[in-house]
C-alpha positions, 0 to 999 in steps of 0.5 A: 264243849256246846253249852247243851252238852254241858246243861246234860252233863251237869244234870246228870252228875247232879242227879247221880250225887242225890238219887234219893231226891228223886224217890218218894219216901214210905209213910210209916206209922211213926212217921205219920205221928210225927207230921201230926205232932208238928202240924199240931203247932201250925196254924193248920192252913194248907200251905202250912200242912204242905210244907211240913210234909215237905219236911219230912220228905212226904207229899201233902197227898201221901200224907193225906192218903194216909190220913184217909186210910188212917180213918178207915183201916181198924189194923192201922187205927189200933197200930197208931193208938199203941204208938201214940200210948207208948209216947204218952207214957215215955213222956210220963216217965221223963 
């Protein structure tokens, strides 16, 4: 078999075994807050804003996206305060 014939083939089979590699992931609220939490323990310099993202398998511009409309979106603002009032008061409880 050619060399490049081989390259495609593997490719391809690496490809089918991980088809979700390739998709982006849906920033929820939940998981927006979550990012949060973990940036909160960086040093809060880009490269470290990106690579928890990365983490969580969101791009650094999805979450920024999400953070703008975040600000802005009255529905999403008050949806983010009730979540973060139910962690608050399950970490009461604990």
């Amino acid at each position: 078999m050619k060399p490049k014939t081989m390259i495609i083939i593997t490719t391809l089979a690496v490809s089918m075994l991980f088809p979700g590699a390739c998709t982006k992931k849906e920033m929820t609220p939940e998981l927006f807050l979550q990012i949060e939490d973990a940036m909160s323990a960086t040093d809060m310099t880009p490269e470290s804003k990106a690579r928890v993202t990365t983490q969580f398998g969101i791009t650094p511009d999805q979450y920024q996206e999400f953070s703008e409309r975040a600000k802005t979106d009255k529905k999403l603002m008050e949806q983010l305060g009730t979540l973060r009032l139910k962690q608050l008061r399950e970490k009461e409880t604990q």
